[in-house]
N, C-alpha and C positions, 0 to 999 in steps of 0.2 A: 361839240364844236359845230359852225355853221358849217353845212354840207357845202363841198364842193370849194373850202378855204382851209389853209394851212393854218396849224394848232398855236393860237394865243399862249396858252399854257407851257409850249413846247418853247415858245420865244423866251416866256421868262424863265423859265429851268436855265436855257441856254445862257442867260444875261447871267443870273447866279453863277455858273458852271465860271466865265470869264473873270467876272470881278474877283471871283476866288483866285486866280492867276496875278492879279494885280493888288490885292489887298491884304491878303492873310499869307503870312509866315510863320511857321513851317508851313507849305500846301499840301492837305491832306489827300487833295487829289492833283498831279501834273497834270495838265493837258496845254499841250504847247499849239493848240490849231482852234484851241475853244474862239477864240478872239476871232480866229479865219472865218466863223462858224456863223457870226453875224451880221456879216455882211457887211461893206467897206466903213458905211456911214454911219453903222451904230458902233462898232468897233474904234471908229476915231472918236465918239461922241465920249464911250465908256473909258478911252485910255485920255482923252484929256482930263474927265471927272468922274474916277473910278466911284464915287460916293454918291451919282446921281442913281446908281443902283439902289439905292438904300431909301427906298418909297415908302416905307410902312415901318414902322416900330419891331415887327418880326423878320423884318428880310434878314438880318445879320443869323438869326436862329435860320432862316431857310436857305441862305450860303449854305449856312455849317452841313445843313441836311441831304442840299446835292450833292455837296462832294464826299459827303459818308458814305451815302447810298452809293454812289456808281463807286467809289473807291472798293466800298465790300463786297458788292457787286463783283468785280475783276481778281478780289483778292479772291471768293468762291471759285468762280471761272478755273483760275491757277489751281486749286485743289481735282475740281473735277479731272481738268486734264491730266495730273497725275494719277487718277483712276481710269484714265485711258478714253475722257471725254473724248469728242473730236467735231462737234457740232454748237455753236452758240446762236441761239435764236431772240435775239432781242425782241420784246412785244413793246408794240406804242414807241418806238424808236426816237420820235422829233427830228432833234437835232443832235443824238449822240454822235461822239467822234470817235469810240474806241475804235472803229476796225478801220481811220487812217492812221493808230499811233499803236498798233496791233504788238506788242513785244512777242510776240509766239511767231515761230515759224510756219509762212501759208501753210502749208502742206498738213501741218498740223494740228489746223482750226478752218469751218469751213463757215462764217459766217450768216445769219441772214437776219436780216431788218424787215419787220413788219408793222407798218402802218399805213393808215389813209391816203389815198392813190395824192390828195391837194398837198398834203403836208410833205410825202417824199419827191414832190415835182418844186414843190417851194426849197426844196433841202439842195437839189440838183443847183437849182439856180442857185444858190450860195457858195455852194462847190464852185461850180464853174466862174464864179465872181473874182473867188477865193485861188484859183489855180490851183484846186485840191481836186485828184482823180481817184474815184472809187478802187482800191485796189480787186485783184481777181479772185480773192478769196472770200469777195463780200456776193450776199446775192439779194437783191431787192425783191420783198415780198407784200407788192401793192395790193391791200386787202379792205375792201369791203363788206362788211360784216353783214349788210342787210343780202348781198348775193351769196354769199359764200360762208364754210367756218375756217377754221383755225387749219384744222387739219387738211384741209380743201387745198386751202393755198398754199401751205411748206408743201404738199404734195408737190403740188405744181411743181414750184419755186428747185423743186430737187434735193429736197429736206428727207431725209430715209428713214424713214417712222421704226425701221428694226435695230438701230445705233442708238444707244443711248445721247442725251441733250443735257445744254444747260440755260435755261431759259433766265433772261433779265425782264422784270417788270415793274420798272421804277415810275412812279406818279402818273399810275395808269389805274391803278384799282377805285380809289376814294371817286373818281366820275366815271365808274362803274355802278348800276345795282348790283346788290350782292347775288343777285340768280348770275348773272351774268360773270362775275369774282368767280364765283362756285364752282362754277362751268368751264373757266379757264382750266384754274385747279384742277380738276376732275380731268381734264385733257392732257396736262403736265405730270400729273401721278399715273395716267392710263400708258406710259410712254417707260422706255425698258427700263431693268433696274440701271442703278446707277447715274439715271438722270436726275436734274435739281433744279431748284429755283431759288430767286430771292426778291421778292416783290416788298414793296413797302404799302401800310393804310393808315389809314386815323383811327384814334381809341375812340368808344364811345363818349359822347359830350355827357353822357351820365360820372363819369369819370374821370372830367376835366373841372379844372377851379372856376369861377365866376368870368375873371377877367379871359383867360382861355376861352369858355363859350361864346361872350364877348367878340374874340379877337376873330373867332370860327365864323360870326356871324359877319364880322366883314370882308375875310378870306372867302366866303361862300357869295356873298352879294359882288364881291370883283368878279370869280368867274364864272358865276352865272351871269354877266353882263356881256362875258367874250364869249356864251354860248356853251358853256364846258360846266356845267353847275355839279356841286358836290352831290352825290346820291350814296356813299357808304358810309358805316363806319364798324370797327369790331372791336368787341370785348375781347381782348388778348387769349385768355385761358379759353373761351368758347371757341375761339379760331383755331386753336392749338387743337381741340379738341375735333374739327372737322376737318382736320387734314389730317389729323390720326384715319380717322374715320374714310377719309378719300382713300388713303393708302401710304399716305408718306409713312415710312421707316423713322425717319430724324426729320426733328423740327428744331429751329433755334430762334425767340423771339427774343430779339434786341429792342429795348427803349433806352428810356433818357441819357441813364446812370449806365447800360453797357454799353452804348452811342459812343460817350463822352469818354471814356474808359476804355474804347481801344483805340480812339483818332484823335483825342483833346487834351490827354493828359498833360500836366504840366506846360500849359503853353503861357505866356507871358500876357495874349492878349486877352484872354479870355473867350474864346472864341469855343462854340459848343451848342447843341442842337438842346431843341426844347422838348417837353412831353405830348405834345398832341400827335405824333406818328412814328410809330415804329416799324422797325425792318424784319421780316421775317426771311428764315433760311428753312429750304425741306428739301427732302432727300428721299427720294423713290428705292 
């Protein structure tokens, strides 16, 4: 992203997250503030023309993708706290809404959001547009990578490194190098038992059909335009294989066919995510 400007990337996640709300039934993910979340003028733009969403030949596969991701995402969450999580650390946050539509009781979830000091000051201002207040259970963890790591800042922020976590890291990896992926990793498995994650990436373009690397190469020429250019991608079984290796206990790699199979089944529209990115689950 261009230093010192709120994330391009995080906007259209967010535009996805909305038109989900207004276009597809059943929604595989509710979010009833997604719309608040755009701010006045694109939020009346999208609900007069829910279809101006739909820029690209892929965006109806990349609907399907945000709201899988954050939906399994939350479905994880609800498992961990039944092992007595109590900690949810969102990495690269954007513009998520979970922790104003929080169904857990404060008390027993202590949230924090971490990302770029431009992108969570552009987030405030939508809030505040929006008449949406941070609740008390959230805590904002403005991080700069080139000052600071990971651990640096949940310190700060009042994050308890001895509690087990459950970390969300959705379309934050693929405009990562993978030192950088790795290293997360390595920080989320260094962290007590009990804790987990579920990040999503891109499969190797070794792996993908013609028209796919095609489609990669103009996915990749959009955001490298808004500054956010793609730098990963991973072999599934290799990834599995070095997060063995970091330390995760359970790993669960979801693509197309288990995608579509726990959120898409039998639906009328056909509505369903494609194979260039899959969702991993691991478990420390």
């Amino acid at each position: 992203m261009h230093e010192g400007k709120p994330s391009q990337t995080a906007l259209r996640v967010a535009t996805h997250r909305a038109a989900h709300q207004l276009l597809d039934r059943p929604k595989v993910l509710d979010d009833p503030v997604a719309l608040d979340m755009l701010g006045p003028e694109r939020a009346q733009a999208l609900r007069a023309d829910p279809r101006s969403s739909e820029t690209s030949v892929i965006a109806r596969y990349m609907r399907a993708f945000v709201a899988a991701r954050s939906r399994l995402a939350e479905d994880e969450l609800g498992r961990a706290m039944e092992r007595g999580v109590g900690q949810y650390v969102v990495l690269g946050a954007g513009l998520d809404t979970f922790a104003l539509r929080n169904p857990h009781p404060p008390e027993a979830l202590k949230i924090f959001e971490v990302d770029f000091p431009a992108t969570q000051a552009w987030k405030w201002e939508l809030m505040a547009q929006a008449g949406l207040a941070a609740p008390d259970s959230l805590t904002y963890v403005p991080l700069d990578f080139h000052r600071q790591t990971l651990a640096q800042g949940l310190e700060r922020a009042g994050h308890d490194a001895t509690r087990p976590s459950f970390f969300s890291w959705l379309g934050v990896a693929p405009y990562l190098v993978p030192e950088a992926v790795r290293a997360t990793l390595g920080f989320i498995a260094s962290c007590p038992k009990g804790s987990g994650v579920v990040f999503d990436y891109m499969i190797d373009p070794k792996g993908m059909s013609l028209w796919e690397r095609l489609l990669l190469k103009g996915i990749g020429a959009v955001t490298k335009a808004s500054g956010e250019p793609l730098r990963s991608h991973f072999e599934p079984a290799a990834l599995a294989g070095e997060l063995d290796a970091l330390g995760f206990s359970q790993t669960r790699d979801l693509d197309q066919a288990a995608i579509n199979g726990l959120y898409f089944s039998g639906r009328e529209d056909g509505l369903g995510v494609g194979r260039m990115s899959h969702i991993m689950v691991g478990w420390v």
